[in-house]
N, C-alpha and C positions, 0 to 999 in steps of 0.2 A: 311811533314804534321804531323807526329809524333811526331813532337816536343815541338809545340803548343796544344799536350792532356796530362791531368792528368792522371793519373791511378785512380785517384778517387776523386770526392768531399769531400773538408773537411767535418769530422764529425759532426760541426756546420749545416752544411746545408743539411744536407739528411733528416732531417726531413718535411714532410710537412709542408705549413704557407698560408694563404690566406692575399689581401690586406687589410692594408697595412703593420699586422704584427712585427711593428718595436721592437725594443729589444735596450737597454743600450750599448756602445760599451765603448773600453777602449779609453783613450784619445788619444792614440796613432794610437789605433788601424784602422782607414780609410784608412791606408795602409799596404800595403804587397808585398812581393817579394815571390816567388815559382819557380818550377823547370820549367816552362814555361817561365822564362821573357827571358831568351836571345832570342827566336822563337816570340815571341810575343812584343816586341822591336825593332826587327829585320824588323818586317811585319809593326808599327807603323813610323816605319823613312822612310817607302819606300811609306807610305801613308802622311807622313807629307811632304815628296819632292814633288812628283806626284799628287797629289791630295788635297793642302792645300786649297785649297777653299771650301771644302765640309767636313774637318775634325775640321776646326780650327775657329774660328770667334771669335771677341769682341766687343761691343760696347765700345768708346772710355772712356767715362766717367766709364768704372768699370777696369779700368789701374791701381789704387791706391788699390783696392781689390785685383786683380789679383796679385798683387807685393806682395799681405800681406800674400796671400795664397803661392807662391812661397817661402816666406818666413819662414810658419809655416810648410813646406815641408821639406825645407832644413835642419831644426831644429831635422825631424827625420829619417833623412836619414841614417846618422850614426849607427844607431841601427839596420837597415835592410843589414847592409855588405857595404855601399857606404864609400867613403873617402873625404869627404871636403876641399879644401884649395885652398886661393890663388883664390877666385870666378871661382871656376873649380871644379867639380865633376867626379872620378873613379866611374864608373857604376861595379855589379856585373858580368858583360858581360865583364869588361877592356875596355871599350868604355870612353872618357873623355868629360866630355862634359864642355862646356864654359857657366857661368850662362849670359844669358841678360835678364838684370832687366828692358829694355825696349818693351821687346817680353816674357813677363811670363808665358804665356800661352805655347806657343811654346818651353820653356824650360822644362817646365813640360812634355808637351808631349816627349819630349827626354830624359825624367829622369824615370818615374816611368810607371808600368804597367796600373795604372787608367786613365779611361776617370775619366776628371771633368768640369762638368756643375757649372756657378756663377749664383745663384736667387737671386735678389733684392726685398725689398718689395714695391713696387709701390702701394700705394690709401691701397685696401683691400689684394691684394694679392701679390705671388710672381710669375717675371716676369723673362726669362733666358734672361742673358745680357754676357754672353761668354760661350763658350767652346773648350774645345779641346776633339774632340769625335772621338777615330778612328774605335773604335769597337759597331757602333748602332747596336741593334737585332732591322731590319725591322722599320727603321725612317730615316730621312735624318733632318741633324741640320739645314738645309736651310729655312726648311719647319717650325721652330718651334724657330727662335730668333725672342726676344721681347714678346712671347706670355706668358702668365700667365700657370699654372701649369694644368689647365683644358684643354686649348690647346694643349699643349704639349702631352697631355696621347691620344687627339684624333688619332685614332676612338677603343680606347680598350675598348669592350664592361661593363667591370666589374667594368669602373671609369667613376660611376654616379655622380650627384649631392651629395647627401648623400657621398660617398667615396670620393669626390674632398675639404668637407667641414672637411671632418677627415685628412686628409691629408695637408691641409691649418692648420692644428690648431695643427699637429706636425710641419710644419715648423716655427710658428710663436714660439711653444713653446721649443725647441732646446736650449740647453743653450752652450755656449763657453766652452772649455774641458770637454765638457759632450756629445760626437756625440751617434747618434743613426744609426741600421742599419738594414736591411731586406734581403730576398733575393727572387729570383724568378726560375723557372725551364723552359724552353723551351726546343722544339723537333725541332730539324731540319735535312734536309736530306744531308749534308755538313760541314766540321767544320773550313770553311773561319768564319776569326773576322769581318770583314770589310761586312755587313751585310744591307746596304740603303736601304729603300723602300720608296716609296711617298706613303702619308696615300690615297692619291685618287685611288691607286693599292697596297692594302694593302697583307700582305702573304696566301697564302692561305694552310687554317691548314686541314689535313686530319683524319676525325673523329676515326680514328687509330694512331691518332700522337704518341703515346707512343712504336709506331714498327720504329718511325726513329733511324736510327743508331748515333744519335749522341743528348747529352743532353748537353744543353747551359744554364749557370746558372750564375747570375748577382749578385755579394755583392754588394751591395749598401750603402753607407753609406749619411747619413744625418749631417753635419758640421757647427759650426756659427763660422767664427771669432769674436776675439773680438776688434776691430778696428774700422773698416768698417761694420761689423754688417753686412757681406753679408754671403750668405748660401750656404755652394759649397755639391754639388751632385757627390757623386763620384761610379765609375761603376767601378772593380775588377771582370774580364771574365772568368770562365773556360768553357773547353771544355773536356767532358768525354765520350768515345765510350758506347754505350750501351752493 
């Protein structure tokens, strides 16, 4: 279990933020590698074996994003300690992985610490059309493909109307090598990644949550390629004892 905790939140994120918060990020930067990815890699292959129906999904027609996204991955992978060649990837773990540019998603989840959600913009809004999610805080992806971004946040009290309209008009306004990102702070009484709830049995928070022994805390990053114009969401987990 120790393996999968920091000793501490980056100093980027100790600060308070309320939603949605977002901040500039560096081009690069929607990913990261830390001292937890061998434990939390580890915990992601044994949820992508056992459980790929509940961690993994795509809709067919976002294959050609998903490729573009796997490919603006590999592009900087090199610069977080991975070795490239030969459509095969040395993980920082010495794991090797074999890219299939036909399962993108699925490689990703075997390459990097982030969940990443694909949003499409359908009509007015954006609609999640894949993910590879292994680590939800208290959602299940089952419950929340194809639905637009309103859906998706159901039933968190604090994303009204008003907050769902601000948050639609940073996704539409995103620009390609310009990601944006946020973060968020949770209390829980456990520090498993692998965290499902159906929103009809939502968690139930204890109006002392800041006495759980464990603070779960989400970067988030906001992405557009520029290809396919699709918008990946991507979710970077720590776990710090209180």
């Amino acid at each position: 279990m120790s393996e999968i905790l920091q000793n501490t939140l980056p100093s980027e994120m100790q600060a308070e933020t309320k939603l949605p918060g977002m901040a500039p990020a560096e081009p690069d930067g929607w990913l990261r590698v830390d001292e937890a990815y061998g434990a939390q890699m580890k915990r992601r292959l044994e949820l992508l074996a056992h459980q790929s129906d509940d961690v993994l999904w795509m809709d067919p027609s976002a294959l050609e994003a998903a490729q573009e996204i796997l490919d603006a991955v590999l592009e900087i992978l090199p610069s977080l300690g991975f070795l490239s060649e030969h459509e095969q990837v040395t993980c920082p773990d010495g794991r090797v992985v074999q890219i299939m540019r036909d399962a993108p998603l699925l490689t990703l989840g075997q390459l990097v610490q982030e969940d990443i959600c694909l949003l499409r913009k359908e009509g007015e809004e954006h609609v999640l059309v894949g993910a590879v999610l292994c680590f939800p805080a208290s959602w299940r992806l089952a419950e929340k493909t194809g639905k637009p971004l309103i859906g998706i946040h159901e039933p968190v009290l604090e994303y009204d109307g008003q907050l769902a309209k601000r948050v639609q008009r940073l996704f539409d306004g995103v620009r390609a090598g310009r990601p944006l990102w946020r973060f968020n702070r949770l209390w829980y009484d456990d520090p498993e990644l692998h965290q499902p709830r159906s929103a009809r049995e939502p968690r139930r928070i204890s109006p002392d949550q800041q006495a759980a022994p464990y603070i779960r805390s989400e970067r988030q990053c906001v992405v557009r390629m520029p290809k396919t114009d699709i918008v990946v969401f991507s979710i970077h987990t720590y776990v710090v004892r209180t």
